[in-house]
VODORO-882973 format. One record per residue (C-alpha): chain; x, y, z. Coordinates in steps of 0.001 Angstrom, whole numbers, plus 500000, padded with zeros to 6 digits. Example, Ala and Ser with C-alpha at 12.3 -4.5 7.8 and 13.67 -1.06 7.14 Angstrom:
VODORO-882973
<selo><cadena>A</cadena><east>512300</east><north>495500</north><up>507800</up></selo>
<selo><cadena>A</cadena><east>513670</east><north>498940</north><up>507140</up></selo>
//
This chain:
VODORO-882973
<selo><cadena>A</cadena><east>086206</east><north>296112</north><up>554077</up></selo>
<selo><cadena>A</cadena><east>086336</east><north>295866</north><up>550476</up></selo>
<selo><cadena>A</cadena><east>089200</east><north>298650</north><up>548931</up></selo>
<selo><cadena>A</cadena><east>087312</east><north>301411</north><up>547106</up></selo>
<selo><cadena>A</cadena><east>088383</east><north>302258</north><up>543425</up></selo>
<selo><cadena>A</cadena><east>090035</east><north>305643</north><up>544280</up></selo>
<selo><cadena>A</cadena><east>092425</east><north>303441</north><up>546650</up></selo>
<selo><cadena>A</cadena><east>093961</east><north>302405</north><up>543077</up></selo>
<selo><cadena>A</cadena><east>093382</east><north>305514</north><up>541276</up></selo>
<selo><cadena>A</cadena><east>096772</east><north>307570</north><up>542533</up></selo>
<selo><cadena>A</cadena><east>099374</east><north>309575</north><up>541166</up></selo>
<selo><cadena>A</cadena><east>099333</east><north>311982</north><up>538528</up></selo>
<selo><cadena>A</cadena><east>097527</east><north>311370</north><up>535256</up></selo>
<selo><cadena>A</cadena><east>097494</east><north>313751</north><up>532109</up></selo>
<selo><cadena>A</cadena><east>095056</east><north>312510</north><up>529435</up></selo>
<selo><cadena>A</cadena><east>093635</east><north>313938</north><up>526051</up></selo>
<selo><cadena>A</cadena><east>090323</east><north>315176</north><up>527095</up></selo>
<selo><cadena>A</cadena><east>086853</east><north>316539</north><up>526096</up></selo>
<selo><cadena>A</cadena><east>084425</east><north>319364</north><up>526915</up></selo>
<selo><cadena>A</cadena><east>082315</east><north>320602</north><up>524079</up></selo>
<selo><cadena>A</cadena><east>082883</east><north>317800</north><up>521463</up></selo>
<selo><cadena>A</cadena><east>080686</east><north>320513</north><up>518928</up></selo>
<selo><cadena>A</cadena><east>083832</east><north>322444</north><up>518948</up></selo>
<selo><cadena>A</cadena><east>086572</east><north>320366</north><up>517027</up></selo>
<selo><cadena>A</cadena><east>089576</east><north>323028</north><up>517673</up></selo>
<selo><cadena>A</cadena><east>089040</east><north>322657</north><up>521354</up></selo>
<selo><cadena>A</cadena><east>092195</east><north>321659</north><up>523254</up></selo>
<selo><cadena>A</cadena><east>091102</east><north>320276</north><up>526463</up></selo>
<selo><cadena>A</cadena><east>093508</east><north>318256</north><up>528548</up></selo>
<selo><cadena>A</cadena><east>092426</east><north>315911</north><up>532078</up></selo>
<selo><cadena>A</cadena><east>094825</east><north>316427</north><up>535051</up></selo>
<selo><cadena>A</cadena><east>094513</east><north>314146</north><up>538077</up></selo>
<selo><cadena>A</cadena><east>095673</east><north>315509</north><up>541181</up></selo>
<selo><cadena>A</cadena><east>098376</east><north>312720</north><up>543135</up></selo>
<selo><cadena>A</cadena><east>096209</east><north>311994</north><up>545951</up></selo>
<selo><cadena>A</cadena><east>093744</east><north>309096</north><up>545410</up></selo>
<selo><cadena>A</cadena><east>090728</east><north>310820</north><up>543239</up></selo>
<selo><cadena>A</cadena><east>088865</east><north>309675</north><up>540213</up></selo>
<selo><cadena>A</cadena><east>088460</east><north>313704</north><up>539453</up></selo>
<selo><cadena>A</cadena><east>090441</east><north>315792</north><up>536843</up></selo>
<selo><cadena>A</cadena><east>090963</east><north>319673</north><up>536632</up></selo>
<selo><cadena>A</cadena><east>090358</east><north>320184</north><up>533077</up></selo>
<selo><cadena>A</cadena><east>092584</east><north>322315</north><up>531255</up></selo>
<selo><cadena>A</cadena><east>091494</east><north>324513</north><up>528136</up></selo>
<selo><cadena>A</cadena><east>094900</east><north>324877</north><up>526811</up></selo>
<selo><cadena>A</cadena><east>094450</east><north>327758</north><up>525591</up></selo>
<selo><cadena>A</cadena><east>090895</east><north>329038</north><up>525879</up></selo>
<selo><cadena>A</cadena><east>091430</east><north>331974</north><up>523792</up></selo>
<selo><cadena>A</cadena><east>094803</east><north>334380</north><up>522208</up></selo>
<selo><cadena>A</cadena><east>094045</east><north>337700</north><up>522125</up></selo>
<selo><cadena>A</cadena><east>096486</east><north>340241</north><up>519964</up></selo>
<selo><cadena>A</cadena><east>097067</east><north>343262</north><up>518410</up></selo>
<selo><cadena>A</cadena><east>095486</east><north>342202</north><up>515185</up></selo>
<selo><cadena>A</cadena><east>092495</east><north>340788</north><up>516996</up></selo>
<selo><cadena>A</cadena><east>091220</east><north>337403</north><up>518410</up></selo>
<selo><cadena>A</cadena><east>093478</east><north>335209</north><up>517279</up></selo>
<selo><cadena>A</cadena><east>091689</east><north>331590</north><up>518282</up></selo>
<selo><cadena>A</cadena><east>089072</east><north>330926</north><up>520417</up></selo>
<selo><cadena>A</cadena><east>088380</east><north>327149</north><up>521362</up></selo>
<selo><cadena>A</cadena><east>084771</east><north>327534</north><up>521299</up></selo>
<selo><cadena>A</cadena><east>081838</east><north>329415</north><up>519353</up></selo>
<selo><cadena>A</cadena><east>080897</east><north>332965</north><up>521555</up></selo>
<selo><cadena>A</cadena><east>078553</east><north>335630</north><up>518997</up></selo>
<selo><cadena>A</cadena><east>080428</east><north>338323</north><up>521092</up></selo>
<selo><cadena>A</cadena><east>083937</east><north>337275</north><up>520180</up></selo>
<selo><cadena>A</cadena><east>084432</east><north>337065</north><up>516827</up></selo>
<selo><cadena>A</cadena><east>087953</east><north>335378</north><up>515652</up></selo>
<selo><cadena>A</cadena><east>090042</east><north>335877</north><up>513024</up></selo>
<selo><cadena>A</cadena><east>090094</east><north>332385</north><up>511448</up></selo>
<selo><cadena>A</cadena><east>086195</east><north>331004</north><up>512390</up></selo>
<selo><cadena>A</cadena><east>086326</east><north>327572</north><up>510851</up></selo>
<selo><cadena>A</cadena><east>089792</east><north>325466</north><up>512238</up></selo>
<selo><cadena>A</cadena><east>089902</east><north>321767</north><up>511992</up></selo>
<selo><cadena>A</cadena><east>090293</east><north>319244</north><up>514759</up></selo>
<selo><cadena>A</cadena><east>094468</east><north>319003</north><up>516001</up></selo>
<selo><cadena>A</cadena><east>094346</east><north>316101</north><up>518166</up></selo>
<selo><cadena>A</cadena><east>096865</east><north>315623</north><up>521183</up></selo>
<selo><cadena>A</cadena><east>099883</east><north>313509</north><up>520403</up></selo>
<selo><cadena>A</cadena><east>100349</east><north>311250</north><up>523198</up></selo>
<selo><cadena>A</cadena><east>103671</east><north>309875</north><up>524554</up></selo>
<selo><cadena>A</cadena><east>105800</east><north>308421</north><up>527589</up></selo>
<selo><cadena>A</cadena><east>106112</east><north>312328</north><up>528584</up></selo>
<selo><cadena>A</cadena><east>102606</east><north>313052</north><up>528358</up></selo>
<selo><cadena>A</cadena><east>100439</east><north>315223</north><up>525721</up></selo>
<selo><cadena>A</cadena><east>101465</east><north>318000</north><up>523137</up></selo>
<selo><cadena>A</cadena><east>099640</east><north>319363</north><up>520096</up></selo>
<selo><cadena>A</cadena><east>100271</east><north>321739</north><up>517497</up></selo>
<selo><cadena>A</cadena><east>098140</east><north>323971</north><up>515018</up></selo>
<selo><cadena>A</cadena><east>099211</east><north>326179</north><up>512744</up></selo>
<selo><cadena>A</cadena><east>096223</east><north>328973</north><up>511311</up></selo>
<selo><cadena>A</cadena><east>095852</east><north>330183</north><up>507111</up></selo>
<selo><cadena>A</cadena><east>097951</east><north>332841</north><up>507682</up></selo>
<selo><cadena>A</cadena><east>101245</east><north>331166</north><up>508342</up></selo>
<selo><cadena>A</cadena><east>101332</east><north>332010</north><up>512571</up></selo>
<selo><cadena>A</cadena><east>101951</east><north>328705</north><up>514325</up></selo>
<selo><cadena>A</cadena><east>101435</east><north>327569</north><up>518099</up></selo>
<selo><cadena>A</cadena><east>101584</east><north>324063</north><up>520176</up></selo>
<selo><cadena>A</cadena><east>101681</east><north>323240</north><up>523428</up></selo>
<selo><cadena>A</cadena><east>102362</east><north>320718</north><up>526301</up></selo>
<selo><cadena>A</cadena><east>101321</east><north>319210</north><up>529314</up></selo>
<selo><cadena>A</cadena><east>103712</east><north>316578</north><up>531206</up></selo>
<selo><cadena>A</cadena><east>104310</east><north>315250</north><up>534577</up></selo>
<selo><cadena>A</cadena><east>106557</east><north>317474</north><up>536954</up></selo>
<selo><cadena>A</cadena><east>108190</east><north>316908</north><up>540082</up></selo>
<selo><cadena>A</cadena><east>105541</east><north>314574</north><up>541557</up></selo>
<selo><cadena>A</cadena><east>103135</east><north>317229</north><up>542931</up></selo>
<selo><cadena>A</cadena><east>103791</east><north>319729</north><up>539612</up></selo>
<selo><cadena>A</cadena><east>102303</east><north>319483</north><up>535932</up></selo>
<selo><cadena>A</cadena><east>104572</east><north>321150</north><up>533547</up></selo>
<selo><cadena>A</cadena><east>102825</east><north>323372</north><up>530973</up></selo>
<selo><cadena>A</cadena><east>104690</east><north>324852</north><up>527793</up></selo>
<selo><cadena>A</cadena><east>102851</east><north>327350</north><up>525219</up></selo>
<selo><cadena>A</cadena><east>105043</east><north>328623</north><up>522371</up></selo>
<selo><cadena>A</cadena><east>103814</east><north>330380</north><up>519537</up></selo>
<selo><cadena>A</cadena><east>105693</east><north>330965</north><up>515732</up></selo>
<selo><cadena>A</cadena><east>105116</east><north>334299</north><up>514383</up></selo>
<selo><cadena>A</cadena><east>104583</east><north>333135</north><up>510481</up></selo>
<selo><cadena>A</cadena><east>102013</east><north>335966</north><up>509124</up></selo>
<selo><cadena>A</cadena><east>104828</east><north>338470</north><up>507954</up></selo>
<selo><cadena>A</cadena><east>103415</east><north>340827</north><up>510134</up></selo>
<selo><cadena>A</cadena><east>104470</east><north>342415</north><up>513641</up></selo>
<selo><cadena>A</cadena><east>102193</east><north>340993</north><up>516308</up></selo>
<selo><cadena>A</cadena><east>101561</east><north>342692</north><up>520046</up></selo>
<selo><cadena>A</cadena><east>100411</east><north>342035</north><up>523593</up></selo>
<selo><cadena>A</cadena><east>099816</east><north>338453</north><up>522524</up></selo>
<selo><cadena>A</cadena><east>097161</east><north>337571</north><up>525802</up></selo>
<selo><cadena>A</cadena><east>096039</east><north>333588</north><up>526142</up></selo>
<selo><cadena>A</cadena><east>093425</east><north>332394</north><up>528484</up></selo>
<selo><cadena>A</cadena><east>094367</east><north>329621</north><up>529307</up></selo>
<selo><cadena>A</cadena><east>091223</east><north>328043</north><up>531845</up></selo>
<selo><cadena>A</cadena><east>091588</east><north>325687</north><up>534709</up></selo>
<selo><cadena>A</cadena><east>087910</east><north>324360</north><up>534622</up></selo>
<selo><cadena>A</cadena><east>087013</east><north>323057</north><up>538315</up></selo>
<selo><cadena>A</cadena><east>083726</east><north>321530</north><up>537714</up></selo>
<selo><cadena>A</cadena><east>085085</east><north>318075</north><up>536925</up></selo>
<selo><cadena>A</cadena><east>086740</east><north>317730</north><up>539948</up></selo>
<selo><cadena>A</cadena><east>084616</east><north>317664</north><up>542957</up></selo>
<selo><cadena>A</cadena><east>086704</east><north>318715</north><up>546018</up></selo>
<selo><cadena>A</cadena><east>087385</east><north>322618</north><up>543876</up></selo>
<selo><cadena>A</cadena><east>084329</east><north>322490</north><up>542382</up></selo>
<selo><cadena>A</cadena><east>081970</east><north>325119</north><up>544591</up></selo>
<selo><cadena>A</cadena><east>080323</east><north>327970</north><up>542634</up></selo>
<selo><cadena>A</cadena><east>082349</east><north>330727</north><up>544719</up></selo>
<selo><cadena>A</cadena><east>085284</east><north>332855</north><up>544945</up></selo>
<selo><cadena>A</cadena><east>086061</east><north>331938</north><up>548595</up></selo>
<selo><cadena>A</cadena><east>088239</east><north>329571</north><up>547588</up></selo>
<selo><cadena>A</cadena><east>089897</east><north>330955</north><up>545123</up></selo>
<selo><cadena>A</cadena><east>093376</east><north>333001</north><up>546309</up></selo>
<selo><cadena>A</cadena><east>095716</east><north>335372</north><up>545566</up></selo>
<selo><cadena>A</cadena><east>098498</east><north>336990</north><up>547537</up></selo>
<selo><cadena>A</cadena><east>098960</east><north>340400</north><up>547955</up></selo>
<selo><cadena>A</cadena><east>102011</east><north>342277</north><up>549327</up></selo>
<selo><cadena>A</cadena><east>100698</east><north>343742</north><up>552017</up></selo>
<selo><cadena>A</cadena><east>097385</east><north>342071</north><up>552707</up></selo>
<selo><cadena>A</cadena><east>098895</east><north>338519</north><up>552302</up></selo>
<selo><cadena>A</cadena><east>096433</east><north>335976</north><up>551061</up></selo>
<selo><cadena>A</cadena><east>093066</east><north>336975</north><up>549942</up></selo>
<selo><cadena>A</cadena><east>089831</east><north>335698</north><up>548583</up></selo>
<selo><cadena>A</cadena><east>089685</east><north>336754</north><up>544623</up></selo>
<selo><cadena>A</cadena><east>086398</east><north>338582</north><up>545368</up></selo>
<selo><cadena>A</cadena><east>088293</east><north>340689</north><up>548017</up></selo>
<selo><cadena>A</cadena><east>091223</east><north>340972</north><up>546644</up></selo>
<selo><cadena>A</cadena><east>090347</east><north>342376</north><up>543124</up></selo>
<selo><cadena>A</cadena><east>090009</east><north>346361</north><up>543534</up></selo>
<selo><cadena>A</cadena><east>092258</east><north>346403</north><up>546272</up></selo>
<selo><cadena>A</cadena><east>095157</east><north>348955</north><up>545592</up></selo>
<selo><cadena>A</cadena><east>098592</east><north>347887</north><up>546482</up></selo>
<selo><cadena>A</cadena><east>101967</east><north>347534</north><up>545406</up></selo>
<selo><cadena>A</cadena><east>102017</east><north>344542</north><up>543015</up></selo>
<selo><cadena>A</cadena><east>103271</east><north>343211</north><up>539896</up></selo>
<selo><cadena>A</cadena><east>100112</east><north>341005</north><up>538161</up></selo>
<selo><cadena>A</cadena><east>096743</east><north>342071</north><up>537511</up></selo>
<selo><cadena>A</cadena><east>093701</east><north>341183</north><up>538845</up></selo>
<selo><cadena>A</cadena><east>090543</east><north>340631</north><up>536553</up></selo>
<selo><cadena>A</cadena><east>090220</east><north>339512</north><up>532911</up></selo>
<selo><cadena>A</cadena><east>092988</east><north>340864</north><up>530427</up></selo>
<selo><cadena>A</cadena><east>093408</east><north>343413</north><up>533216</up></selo>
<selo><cadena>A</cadena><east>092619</east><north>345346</north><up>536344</up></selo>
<selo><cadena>A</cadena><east>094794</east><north>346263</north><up>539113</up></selo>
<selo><cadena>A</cadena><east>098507</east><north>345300</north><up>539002</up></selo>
<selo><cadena>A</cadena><east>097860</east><north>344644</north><up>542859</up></selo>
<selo><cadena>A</cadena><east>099377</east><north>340392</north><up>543299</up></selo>
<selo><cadena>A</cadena><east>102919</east><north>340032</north><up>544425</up></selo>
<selo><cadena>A</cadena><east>102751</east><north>336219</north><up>543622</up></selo>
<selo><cadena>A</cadena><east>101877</east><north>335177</north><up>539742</up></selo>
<selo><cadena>A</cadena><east>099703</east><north>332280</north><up>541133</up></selo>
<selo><cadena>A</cadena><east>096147</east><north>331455</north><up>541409</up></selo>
<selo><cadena>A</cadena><east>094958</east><north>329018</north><up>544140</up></selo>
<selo><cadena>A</cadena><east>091758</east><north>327200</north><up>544659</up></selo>
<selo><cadena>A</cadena><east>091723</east><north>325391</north><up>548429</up></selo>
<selo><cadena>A</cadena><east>089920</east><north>321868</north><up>548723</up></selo>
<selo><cadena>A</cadena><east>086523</east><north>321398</north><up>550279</up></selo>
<selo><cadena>A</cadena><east>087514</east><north>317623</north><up>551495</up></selo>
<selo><cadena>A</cadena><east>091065</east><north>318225</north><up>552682</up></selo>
<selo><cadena>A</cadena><east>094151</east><north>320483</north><up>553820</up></selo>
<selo><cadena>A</cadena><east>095035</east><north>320967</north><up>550013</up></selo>
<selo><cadena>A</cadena><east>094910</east><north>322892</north><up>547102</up></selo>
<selo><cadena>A</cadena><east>095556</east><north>323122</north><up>543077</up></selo>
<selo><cadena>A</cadena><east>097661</east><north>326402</north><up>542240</up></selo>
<selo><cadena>A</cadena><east>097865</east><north>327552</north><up>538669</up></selo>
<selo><cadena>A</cadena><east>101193</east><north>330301</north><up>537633</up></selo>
<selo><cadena>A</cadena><east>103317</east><north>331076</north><up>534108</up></selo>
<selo><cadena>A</cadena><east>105796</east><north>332604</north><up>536647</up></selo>
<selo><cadena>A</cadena><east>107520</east><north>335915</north><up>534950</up></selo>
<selo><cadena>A</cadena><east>105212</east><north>335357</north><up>532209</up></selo>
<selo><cadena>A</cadena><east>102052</east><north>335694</north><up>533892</up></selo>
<selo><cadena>A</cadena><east>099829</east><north>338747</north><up>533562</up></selo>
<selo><cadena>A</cadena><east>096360</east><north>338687</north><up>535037</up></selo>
<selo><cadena>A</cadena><east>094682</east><north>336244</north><up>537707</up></selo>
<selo><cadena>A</cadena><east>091153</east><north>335415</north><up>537506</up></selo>
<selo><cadena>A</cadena><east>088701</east><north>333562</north><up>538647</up></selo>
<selo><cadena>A</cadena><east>084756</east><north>332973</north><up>537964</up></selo>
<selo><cadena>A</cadena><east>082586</east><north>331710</north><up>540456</up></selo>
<selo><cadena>A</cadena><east>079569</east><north>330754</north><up>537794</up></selo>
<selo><cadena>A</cadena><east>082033</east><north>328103</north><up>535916</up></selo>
<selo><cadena>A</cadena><east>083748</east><north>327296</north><up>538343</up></selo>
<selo><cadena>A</cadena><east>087204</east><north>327959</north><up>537331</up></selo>
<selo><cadena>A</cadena><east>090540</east><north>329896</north><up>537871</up></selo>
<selo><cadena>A</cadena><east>092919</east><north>331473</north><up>535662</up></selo>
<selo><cadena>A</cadena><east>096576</east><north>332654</north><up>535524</up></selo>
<selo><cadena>A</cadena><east>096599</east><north>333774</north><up>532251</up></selo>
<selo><cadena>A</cadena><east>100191</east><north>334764</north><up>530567</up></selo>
<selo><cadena>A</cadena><east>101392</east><north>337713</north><up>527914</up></selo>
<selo><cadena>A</cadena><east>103456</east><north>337808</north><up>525467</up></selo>
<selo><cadena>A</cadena><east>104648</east><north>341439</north><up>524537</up></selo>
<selo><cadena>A</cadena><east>105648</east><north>341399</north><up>520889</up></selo>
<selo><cadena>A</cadena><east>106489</east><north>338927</north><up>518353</up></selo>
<selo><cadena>A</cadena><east>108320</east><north>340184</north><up>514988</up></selo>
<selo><cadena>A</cadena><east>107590</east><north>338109</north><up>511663</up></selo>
<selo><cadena>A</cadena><east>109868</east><north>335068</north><up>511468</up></selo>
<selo><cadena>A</cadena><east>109884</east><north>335272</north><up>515446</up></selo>
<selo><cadena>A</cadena><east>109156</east><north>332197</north><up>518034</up></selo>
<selo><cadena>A</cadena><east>108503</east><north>332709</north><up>521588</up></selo>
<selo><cadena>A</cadena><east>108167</east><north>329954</north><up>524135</up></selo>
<selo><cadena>A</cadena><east>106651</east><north>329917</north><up>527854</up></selo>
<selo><cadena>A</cadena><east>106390</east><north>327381</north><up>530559</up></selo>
<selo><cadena>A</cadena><east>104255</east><north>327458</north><up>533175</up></selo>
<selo><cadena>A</cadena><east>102833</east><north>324945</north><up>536077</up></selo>
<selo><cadena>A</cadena><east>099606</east><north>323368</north><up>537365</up></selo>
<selo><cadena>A</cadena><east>100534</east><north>322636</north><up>541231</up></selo>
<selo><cadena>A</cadena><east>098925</east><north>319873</north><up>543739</up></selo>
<selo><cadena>A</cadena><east>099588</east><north>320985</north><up>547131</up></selo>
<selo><cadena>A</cadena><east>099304</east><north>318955</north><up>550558</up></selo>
<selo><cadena>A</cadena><east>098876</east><north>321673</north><up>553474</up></selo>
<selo><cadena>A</cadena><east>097876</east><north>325175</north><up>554180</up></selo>
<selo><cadena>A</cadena><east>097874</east><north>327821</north><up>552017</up></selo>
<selo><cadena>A</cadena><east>100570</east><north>329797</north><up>554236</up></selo>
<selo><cadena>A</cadena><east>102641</east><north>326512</north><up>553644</up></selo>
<selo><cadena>A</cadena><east>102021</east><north>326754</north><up>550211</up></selo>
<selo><cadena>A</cadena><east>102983</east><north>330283</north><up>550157</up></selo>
<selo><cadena>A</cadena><east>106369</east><north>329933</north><up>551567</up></selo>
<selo><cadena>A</cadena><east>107295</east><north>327113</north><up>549362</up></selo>
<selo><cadena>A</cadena><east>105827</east><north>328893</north><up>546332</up></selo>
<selo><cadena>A</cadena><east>107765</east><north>332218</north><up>547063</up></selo>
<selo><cadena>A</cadena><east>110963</east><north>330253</north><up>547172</up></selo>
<selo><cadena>A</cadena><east>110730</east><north>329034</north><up>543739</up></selo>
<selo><cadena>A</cadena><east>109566</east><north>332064</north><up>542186</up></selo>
<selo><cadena>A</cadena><east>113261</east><north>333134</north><up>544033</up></selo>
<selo><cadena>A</cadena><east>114484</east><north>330966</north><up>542307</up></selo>
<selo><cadena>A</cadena><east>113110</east><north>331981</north><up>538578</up></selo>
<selo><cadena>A</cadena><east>112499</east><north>335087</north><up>539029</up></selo>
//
């Protein structure tokens, strides 16, 4: 029998990628999973920063969102031996870049930071920042049953039971809010092909999980409490492949939060 393309198509791969070419300011980058798969998660890195003085960027066009700066020009990636980074930098002096490079074999490393150059004090600086599943066919189903998140005394938990549930956590649950009911700051969508799963965390810096059933995609979106004039913040953050079950997952996840936390 003749080898198949996805025999050859292994191993991690981070490319500049596309969504809604309409939208020039959209950063959308194409991660490959290290199994053999011709499919990418696409990342929209970030989908939206939301702050104290309003919506500051927004990588598409939505009439209920207005932004702050409506017309941006393209920022295209900058590709090297590391992988892809970009950076923009809006008309009123406030700065922010980002990156996405290979990890530990199984791990994507993600790093947001953000220059405070307006002269002004900024607050609860909130990105989006969207793992879209469509593109990649084994995550893809329109449904929260495979979508995860671990509470403390529940364990793990389908998003669409989890959200609303009361208990003793530390991230939200729900879009730029909800219930501070997770013990884990990680999102997890399960395969529909194999004993696997993509995971999506900013560790420490992570604030609400989400995910949307309609898209399909998942979010561990990360905040940023306060940034004075002149100030620079910087967060890093992962996009994990996992072989195995989610309860192995969870005990090798919870030892490397230990381990940042």
């Amino acid at each position: 029998m003749a080898e198949s393309y996805e025999t050859h198509a292994k191993g991690i791969r981070i490319l500049p990628g596309q969504w809604r070419p309409h939208y020039r300011f959209e950063q959308i980058a194409w991660v490959s999973p290290p199994w053999p798969s011709q499919d990418y998660v696409w990342l929209d890195f970030p989908e939206a920063i939301f702050s104290s003085v309003g919506l500051i960027y927004l990588s598409h066009v939505n009439p209920d969102f207005p932004v702050l700066f409506p017309d941006l020009p393209r920022r295209p990636w900058q590709t090297d031996e590391r992988g892809i980074s970009y950076e923009r930098t809006l008309p009123d002096g406030l700065a922010f870049g980002g990156s996405v490079r290979p990890g530990d074999g199984s791990t994507v490393a993600l790093s947001f930071h953000i220059l405070n150059g307006s002269g002004r004090p900024i607050e609860n600086i909130m990105l989006q920042t969207c793992a879209y599943l469509r593109g990649i066919k084994e995550f893809s189903d329109f449904t929260l049953a495979n979508k995860f998140v671990h509470l403390p005394q529940s364990g793990w938990l389908p998003f669409d039971q989890a959200e609303g549930r009361q208990e003793p956590g530390s991230f939200h649950l729900g879009w730029r809010g909800g219930l501070p009911s997770a013990d884990l700051p990680v999102m997890v969508a399960t395969s529909n092909q194999a004993q696997r799963l993509v995971a999506m965390t900013w560790y420490a810096s992570t604030f609400s999980l989400v995910a949307n059933p309609d898209h399909p995609c998942m979010h561990a979106d990360p905040l940023i409490p306060e940034l004075g004039p002149g100030q620079r913040k910087e967060i890093r953050g992962e996009l994990i492949f996992f072989e195995g079950t989610l309860e192995a997952f969870g005990g090798w996840f919870s030892e490397r939060w230990e381990c940042r936390a």
